[in-house]
Structures are given as structure tokens and as C-alpha cells.
Biopython code that builds the backbone (N, CA, C, O; Angstrom):
import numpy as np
from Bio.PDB.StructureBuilder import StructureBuilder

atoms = [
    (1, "UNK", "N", (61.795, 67.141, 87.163)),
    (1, "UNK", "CA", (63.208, 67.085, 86.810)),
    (1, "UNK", "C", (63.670, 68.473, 86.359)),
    (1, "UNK", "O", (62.823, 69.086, 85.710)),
    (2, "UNK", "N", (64.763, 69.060, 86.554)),
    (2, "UNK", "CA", (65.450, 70.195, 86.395)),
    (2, "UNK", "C", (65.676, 70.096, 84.849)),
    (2, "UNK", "O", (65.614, 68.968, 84.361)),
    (3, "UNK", "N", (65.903, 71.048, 84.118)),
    (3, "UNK", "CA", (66.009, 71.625, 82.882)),
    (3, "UNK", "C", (67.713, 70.791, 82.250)),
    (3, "UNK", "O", (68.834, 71.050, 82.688)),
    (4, "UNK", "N", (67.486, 70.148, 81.537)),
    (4, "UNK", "CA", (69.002, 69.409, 80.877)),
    (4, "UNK", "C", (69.041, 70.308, 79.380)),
    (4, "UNK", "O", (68.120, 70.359, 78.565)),
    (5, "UNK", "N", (70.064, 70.829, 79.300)),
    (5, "UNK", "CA", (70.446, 71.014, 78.174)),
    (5, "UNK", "C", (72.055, 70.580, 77.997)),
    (5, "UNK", "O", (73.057, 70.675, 78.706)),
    (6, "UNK", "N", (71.724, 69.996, 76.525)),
    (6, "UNK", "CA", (73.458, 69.600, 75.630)),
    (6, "UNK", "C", (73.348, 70.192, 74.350)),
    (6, "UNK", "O", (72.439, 70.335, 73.532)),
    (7, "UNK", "N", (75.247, 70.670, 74.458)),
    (7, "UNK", "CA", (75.492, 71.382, 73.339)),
    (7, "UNK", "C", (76.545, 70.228, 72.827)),
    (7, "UNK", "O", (77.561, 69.930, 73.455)),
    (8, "UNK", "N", (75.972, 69.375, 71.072)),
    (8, "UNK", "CA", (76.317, 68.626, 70.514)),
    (8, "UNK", "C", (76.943, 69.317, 69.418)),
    (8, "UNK", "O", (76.598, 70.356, 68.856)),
    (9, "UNK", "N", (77.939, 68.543, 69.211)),
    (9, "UNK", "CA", (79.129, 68.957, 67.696)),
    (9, "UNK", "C", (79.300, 67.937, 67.379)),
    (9, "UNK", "O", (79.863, 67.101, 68.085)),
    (10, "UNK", "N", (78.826, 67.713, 66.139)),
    (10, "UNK", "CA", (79.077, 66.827, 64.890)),
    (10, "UNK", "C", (80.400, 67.111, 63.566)),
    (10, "UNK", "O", (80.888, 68.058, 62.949)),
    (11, "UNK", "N", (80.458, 66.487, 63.604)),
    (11, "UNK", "CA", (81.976, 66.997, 62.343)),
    (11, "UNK", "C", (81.168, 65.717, 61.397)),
    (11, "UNK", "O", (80.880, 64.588, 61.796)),
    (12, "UNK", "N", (80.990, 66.156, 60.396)),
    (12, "UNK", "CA", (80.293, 65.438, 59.043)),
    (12, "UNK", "C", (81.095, 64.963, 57.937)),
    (12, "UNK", "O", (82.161, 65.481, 57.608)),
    (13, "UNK", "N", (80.506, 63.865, 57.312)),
    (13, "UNK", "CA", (81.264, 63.614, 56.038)),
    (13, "UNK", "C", (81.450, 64.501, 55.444)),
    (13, "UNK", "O", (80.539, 65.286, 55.708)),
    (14, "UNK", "N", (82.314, 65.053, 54.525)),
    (14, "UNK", "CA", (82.888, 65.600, 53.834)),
    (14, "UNK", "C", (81.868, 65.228, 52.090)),
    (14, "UNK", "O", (81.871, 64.243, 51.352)),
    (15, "UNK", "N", (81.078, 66.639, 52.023)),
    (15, "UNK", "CA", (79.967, 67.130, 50.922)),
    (15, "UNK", "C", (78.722, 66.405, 51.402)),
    (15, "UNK", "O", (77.952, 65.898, 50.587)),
    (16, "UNK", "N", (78.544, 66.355, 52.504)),
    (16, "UNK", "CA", (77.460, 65.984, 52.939)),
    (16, "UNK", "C", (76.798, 66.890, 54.533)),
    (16, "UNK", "O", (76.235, 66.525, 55.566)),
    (17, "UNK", "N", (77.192, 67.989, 54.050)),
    (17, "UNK", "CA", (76.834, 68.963, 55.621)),
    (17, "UNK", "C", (75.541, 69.515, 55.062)),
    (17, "UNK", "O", (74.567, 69.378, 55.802)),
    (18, "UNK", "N", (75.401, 69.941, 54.237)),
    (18, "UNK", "CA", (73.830, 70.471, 53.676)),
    (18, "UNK", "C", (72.876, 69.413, 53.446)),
    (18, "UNK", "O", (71.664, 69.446, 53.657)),
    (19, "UNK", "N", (73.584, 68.460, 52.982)),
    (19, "UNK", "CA", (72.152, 67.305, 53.094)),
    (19, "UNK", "C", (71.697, 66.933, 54.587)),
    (19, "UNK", "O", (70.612, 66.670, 55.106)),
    (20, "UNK", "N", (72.973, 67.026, 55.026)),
    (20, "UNK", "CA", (72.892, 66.549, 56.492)),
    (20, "UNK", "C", (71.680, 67.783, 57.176)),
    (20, "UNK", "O", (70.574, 67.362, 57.516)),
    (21, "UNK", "N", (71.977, 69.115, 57.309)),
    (21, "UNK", "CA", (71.603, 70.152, 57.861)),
    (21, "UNK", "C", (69.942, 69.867, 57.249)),
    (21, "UNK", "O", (69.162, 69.519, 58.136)),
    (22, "UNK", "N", (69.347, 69.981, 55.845)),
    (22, "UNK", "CA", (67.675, 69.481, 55.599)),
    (22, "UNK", "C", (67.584, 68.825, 56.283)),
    (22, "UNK", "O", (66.612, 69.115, 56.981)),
    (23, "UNK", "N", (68.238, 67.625, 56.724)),
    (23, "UNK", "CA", (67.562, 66.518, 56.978)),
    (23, "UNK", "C", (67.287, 66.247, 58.563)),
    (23, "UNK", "O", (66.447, 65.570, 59.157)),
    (24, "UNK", "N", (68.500, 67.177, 59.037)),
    (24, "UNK", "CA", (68.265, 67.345, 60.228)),
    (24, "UNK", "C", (66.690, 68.366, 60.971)),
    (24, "UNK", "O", (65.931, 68.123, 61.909)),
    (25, "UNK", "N", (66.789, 69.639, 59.871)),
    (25, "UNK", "CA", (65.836, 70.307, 59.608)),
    (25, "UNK", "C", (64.163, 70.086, 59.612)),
    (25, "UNK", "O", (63.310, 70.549, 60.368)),
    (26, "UNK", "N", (64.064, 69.275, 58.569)),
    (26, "UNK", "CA", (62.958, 68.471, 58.403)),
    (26, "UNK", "C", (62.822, 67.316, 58.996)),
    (26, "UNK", "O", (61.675, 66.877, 58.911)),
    (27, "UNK", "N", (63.591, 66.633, 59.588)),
    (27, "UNK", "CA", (62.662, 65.321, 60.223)),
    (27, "UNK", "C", (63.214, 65.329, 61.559)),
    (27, "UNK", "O", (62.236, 65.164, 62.289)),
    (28, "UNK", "N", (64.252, 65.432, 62.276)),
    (28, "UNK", "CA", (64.773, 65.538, 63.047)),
    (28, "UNK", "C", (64.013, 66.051, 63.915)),
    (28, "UNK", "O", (63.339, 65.312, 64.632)),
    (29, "UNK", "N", (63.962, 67.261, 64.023)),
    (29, "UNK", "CA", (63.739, 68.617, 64.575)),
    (29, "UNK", "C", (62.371, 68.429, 65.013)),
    (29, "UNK", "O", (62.213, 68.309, 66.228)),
    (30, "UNK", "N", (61.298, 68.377, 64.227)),
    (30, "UNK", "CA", (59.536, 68.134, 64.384)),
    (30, "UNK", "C", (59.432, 66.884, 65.175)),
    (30, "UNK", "O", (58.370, 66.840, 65.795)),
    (31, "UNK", "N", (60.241, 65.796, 65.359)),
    (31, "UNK", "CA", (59.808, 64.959, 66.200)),
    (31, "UNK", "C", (60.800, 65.314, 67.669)),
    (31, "UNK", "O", (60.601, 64.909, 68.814)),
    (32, "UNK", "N", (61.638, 65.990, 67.281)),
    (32, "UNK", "CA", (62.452, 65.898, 68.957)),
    (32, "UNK", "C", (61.214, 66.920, 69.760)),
    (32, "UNK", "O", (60.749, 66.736, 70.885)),
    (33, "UNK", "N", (60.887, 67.985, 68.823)),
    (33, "UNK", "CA", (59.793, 68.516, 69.344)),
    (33, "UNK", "C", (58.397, 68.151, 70.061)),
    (33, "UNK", "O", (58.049, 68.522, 71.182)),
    (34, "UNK", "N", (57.745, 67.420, 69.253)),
    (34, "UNK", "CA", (56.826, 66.451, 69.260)),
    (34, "UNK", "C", (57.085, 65.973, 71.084)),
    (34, "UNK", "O", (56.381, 66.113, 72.084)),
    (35, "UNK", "N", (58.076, 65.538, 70.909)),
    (35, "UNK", "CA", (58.378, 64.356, 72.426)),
    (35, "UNK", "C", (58.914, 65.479, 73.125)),
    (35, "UNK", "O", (59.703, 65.217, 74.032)),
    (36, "UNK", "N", (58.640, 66.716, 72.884)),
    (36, "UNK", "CA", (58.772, 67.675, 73.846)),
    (36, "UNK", "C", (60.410, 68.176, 74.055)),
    (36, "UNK", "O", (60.673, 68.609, 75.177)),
    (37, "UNK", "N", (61.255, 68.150, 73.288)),
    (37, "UNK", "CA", (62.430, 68.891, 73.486)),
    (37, "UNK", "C", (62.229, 70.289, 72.951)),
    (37, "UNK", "O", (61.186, 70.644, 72.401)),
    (38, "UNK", "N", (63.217, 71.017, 73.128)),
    (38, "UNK", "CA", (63.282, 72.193, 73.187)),
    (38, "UNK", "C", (64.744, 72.424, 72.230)),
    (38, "UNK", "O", (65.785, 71.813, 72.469)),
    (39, "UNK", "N", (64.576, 73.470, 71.067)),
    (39, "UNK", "CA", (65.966, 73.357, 70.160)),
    (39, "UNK", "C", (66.160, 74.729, 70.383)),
    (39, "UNK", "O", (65.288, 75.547, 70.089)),
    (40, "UNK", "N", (67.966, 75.258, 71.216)),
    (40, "UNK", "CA", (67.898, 76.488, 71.480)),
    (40, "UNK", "C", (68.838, 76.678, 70.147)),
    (40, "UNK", "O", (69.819, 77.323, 70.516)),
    (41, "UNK", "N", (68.909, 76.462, 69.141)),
    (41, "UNK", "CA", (69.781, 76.981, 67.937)),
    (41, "UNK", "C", (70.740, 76.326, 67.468)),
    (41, "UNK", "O", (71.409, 75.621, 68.223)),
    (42, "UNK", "N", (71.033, 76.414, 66.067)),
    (42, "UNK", "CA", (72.168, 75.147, 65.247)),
    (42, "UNK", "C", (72.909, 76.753, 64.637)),
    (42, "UNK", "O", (72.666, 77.959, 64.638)),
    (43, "UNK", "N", (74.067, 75.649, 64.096)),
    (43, "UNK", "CA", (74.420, 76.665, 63.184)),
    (43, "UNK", "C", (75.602, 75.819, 62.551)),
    (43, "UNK", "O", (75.829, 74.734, 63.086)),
    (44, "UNK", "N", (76.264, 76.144, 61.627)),
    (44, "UNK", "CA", (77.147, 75.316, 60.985)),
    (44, "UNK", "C", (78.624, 76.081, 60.736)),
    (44, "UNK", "O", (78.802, 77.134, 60.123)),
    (45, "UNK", "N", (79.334, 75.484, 61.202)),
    (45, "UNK", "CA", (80.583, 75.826, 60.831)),
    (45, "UNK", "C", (81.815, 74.993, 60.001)),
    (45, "UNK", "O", (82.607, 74.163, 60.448)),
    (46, "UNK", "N", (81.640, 75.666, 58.279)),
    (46, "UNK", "CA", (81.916, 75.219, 57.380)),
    (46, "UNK", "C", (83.568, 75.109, 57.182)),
    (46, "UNK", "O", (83.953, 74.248, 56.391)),
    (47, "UNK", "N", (84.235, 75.658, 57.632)),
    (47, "UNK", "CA", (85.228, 75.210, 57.902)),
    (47, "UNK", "C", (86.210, 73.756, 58.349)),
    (47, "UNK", "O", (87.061, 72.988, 57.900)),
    (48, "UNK", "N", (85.345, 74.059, 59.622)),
    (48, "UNK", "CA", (85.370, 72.630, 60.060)),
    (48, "UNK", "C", (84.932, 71.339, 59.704)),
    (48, "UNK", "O", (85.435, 70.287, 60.098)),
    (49, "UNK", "N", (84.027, 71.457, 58.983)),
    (49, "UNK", "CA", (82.926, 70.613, 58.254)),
    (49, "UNK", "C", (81.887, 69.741, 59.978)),
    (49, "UNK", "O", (81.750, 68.646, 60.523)),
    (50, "UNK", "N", (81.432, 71.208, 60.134)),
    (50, "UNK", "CA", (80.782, 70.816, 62.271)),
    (50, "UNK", "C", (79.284, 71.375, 61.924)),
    (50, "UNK", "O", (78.835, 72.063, 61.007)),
    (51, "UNK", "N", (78.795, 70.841, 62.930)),
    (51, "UNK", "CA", (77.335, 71.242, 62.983)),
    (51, "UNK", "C", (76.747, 71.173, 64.281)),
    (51, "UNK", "O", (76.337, 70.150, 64.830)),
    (52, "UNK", "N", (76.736, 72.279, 64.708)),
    (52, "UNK", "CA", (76.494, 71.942, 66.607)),
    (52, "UNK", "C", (74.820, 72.783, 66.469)),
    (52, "UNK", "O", (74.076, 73.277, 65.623)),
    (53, "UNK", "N", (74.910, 72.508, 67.987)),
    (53, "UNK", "CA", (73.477, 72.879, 68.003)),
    (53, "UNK", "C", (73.071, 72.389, 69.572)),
    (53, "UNK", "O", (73.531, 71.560, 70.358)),
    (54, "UNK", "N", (71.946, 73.367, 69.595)),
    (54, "UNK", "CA", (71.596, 72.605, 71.801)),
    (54, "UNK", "C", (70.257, 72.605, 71.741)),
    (54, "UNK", "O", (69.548, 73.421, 71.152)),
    (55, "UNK", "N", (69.872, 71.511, 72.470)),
    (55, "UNK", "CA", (69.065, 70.902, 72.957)),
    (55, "UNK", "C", (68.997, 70.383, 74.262)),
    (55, "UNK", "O", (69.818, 69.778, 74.953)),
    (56, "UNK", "N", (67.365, 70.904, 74.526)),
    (56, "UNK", "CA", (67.351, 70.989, 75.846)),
    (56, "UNK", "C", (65.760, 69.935, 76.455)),
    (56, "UNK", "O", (64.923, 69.494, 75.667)),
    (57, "UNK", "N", (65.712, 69.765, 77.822)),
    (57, "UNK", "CA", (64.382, 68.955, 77.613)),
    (57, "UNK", "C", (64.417, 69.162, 79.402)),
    (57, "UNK", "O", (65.262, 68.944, 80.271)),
    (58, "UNK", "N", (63.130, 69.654, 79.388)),
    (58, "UNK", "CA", (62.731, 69.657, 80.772)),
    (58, "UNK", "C", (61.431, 69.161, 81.090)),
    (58, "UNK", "O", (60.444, 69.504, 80.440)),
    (59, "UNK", "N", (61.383, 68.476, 81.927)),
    (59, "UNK", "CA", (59.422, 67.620, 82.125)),
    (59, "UNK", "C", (59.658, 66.321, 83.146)),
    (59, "UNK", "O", (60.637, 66.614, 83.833)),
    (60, "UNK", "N", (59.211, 65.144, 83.482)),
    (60, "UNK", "CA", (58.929, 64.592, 83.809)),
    (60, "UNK", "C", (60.330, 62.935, 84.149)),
    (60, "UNK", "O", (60.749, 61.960, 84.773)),
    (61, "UNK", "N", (60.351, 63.603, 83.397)),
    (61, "UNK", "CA", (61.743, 62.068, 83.477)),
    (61, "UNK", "C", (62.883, 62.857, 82.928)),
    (61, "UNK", "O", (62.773, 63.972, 82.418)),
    (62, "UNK", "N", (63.694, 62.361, 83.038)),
    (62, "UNK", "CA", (65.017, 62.573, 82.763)),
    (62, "UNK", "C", (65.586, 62.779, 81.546)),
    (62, "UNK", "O", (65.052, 61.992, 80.764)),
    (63, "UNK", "N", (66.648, 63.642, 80.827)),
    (63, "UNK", "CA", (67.011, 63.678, 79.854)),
    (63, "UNK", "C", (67.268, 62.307, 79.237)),
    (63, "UNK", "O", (66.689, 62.028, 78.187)),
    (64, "UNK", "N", (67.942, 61.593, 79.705)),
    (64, "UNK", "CA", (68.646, 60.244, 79.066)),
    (64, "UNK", "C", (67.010, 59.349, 78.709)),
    (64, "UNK", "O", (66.916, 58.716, 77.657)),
    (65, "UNK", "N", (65.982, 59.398, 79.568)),
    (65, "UNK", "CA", (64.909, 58.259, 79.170)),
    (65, "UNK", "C", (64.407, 59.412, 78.189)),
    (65, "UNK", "O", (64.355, 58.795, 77.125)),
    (66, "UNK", "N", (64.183, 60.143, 78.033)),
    (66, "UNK", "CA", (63.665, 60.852, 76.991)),
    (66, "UNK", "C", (64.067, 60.970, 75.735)),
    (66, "UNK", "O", (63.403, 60.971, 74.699)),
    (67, "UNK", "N", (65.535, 61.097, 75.958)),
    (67, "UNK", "CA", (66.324, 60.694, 74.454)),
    (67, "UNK", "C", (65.988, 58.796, 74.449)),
    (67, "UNK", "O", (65.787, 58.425, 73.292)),
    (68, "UNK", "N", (65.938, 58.103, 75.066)),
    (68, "UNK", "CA", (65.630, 56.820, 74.657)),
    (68, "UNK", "C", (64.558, 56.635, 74.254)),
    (68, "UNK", "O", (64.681, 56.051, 73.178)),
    (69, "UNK", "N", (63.436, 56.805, 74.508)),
    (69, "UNK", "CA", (61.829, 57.177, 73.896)),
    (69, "UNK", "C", (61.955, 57.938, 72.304)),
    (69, "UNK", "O", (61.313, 57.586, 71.315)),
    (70, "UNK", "N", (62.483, 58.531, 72.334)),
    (70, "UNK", "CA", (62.782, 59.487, 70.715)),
    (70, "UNK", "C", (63.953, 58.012, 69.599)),
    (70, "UNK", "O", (63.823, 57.678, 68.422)),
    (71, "UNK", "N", (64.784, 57.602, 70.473)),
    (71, "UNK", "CA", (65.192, 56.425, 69.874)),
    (71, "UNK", "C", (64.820, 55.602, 69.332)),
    (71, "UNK", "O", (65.241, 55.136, 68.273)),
    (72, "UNK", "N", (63.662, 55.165, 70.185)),
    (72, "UNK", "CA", (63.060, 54.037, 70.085)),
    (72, "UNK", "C", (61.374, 54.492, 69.426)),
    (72, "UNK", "O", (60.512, 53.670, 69.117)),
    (73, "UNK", "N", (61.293, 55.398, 69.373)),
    (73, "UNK", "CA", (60.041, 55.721, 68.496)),
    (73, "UNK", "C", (59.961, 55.107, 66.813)),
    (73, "UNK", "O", (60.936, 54.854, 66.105)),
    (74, "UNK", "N", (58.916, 55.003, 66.547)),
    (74, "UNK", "CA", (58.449, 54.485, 65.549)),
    (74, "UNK", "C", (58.906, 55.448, 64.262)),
    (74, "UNK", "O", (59.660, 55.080, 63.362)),
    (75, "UNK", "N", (58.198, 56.939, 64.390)),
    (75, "UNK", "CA", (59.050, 57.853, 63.382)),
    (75, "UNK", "C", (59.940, 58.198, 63.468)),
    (75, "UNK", "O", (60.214, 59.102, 62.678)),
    (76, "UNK", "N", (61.152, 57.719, 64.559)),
    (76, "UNK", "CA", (62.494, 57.793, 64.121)),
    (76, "UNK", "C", (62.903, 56.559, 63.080)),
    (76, "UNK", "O", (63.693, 56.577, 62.136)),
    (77, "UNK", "N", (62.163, 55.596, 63.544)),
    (77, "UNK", "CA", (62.707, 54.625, 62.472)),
    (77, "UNK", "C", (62.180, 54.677, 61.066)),
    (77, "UNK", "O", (62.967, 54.453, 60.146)),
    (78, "UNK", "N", (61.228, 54.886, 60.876)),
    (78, "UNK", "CA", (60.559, 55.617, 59.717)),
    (78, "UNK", "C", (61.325, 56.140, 59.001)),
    (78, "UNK", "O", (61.617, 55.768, 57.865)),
    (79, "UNK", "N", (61.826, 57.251, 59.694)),
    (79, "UNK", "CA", (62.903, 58.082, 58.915)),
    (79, "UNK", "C", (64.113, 57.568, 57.813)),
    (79, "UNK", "O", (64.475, 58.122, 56.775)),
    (80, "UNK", "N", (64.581, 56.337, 58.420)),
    (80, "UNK", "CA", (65.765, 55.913, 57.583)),
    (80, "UNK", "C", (66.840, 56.532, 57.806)),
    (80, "UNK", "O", (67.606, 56.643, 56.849)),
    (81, "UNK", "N", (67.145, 56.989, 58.813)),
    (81, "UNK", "CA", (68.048, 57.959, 58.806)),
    (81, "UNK", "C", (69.266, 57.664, 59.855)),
    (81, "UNK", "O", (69.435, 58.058, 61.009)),
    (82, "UNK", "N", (70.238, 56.616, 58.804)),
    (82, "UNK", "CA", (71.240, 56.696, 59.946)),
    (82, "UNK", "C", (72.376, 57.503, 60.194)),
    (82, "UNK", "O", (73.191, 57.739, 59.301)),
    (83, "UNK", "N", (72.482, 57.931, 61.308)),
    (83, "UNK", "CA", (73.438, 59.169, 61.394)),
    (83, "UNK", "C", (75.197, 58.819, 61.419)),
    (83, "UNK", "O", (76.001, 59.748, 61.346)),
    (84, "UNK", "N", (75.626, 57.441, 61.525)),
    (84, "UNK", "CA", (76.999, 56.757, 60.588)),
    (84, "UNK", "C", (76.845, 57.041, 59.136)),
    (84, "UNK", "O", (77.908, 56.980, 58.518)),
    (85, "UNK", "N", (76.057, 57.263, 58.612)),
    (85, "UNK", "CA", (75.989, 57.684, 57.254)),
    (85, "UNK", "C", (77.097, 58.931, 57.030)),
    (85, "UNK", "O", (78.132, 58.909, 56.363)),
    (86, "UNK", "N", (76.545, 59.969, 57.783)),
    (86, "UNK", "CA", (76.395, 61.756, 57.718)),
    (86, "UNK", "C", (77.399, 61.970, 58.691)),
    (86, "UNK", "O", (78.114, 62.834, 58.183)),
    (87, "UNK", "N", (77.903, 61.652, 59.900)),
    (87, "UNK", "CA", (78.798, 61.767, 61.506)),
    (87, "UNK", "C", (79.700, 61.022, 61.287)),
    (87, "UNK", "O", (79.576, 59.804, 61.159)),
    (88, "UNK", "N", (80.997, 61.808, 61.194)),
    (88, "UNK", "CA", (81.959, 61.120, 61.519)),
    (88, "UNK", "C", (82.300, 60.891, 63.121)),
    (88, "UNK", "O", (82.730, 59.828, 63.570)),
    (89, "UNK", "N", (82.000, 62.225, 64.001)),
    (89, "UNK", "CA", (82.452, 61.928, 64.810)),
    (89, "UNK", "C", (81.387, 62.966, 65.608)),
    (89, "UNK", "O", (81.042, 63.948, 64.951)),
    (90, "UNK", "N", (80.935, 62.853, 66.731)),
    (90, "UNK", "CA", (80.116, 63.742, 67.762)),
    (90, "UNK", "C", (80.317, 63.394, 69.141)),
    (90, "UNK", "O", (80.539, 62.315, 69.690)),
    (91, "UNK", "N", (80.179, 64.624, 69.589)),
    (91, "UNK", "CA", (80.386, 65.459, 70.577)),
    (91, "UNK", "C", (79.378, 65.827, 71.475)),
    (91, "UNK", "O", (79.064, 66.995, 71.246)),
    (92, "UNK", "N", (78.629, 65.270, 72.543)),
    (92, "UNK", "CA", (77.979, 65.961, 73.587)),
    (92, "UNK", "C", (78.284, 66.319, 74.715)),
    (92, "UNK", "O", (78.795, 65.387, 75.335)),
    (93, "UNK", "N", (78.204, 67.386, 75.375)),
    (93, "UNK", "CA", (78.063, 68.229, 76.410)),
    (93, "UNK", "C", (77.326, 68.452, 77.377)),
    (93, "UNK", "O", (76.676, 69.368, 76.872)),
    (94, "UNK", "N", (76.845, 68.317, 78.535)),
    (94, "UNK", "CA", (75.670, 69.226, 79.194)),
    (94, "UNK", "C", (76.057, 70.289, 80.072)),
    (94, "UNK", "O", (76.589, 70.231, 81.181)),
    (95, "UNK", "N", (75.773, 71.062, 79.531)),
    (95, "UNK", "CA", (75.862, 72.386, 79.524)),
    (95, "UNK", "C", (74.629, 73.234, 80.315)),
    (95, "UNK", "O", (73.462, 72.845, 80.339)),
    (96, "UNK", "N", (75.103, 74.420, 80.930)),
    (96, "UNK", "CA", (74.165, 75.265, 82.123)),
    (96, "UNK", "C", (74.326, 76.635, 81.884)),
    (96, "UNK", "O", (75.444, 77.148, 81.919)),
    (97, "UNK", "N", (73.301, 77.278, 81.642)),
    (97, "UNK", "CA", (73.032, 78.707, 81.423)),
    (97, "UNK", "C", (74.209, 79.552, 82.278)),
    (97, "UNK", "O", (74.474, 79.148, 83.410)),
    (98, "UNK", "N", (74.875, 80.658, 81.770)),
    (98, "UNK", "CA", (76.029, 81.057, 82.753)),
    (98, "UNK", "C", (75.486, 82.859, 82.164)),
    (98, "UNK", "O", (76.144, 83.853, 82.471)),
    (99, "UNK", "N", (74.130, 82.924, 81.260)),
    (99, "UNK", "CA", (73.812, 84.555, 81.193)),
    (99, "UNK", "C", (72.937, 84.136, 80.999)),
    (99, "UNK", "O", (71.950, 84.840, 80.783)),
]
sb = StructureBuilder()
sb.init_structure("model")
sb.init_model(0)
sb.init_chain("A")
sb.init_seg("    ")
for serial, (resi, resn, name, xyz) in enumerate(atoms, 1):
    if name == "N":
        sb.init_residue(resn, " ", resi, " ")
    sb.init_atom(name, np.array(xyz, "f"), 0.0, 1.0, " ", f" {name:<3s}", serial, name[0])
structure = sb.get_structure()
């Protein structure tokens, strides 16, 4: 399968972008890895109260069954971590290298 990358924007509850950003940090991140994604960079824009960031996943099946496997994994649920908590509203993209 060809290389998928999406560039996601989150707009967050309001005093909850730094808890959000650890948490994304620490648990998030090590398992999207784990199942083999690829994180090309976050960053936060406080203004907005946004938090984007891209992710990419290239291998064997398809972006969409791969994000369903990370769904449905055991240490995502572990986590506790529901993202209606922290997201008001998000934004994905797929997006293609243009440099």
C-alpha cells in the first residue's frame, strides 16, 4: 500500500490543551507507533485553542484498517482516554508531500 498521510486539527476544550497535549504525548503517540505509524510533527496553536499534527502509515493494509486495529486495541482501551472529553471538534485531511 502507498504511503497515507493526514494532517488532523483538533480545537480543544477550553483549559484543557496541555493536559490534552501530555496525554496525547505519553500514551497516544507510543502505541500509534507500536502499530507502526509514523508521527511527522504536532504543534499547538494557542490562540485558537488547536492542536494539529500528521500522521502517516505505510505497510501492508490500508490506512483506515490500521487506524481500526489501533481502535480496537486493548491499550487503547486501557488508556481511558476519551477524546469527547478534550475535542470539541476535529479535522482530518489526507494530505501528499508537495516538497
Amino acid at each position: 500500500m502507498p504511503k497515507t498521510t493526514q494532517l488532523r486539527t483538533y480545537t480543544v476544550r477550553d483549559g484543557l490543551l496541555d493536559e490534552w497535549v501530555q496525554r496525547w504525548r505519553e500514551e497516544i503517540v507510543p502505541l500509534r507507533m507500536e502499530l507502526g505509524f509514523m508521527i511527522g510533527g504536532a504543534w499547538v496553536d494557542r490562540e485558537r485553542n488547536q492542536f494539529l499534527w500528521l500522521i502517516a502509515y505505510e505497510g501492508p493494509e490500508t490506512f483506515a484498517e490500521r487506524n481500526a486495529l489501533y481502535w480496537s486495541s486493548p491499550k487503547r482501551e486501557a488508556m481511558g482516554l476519551n477524546p469527547d472529553d478534550y475535542l470539541v471538534r476535529t479535522d482530518e485531511r489526507t494530505v501528499e508531500s508537495a516538497y
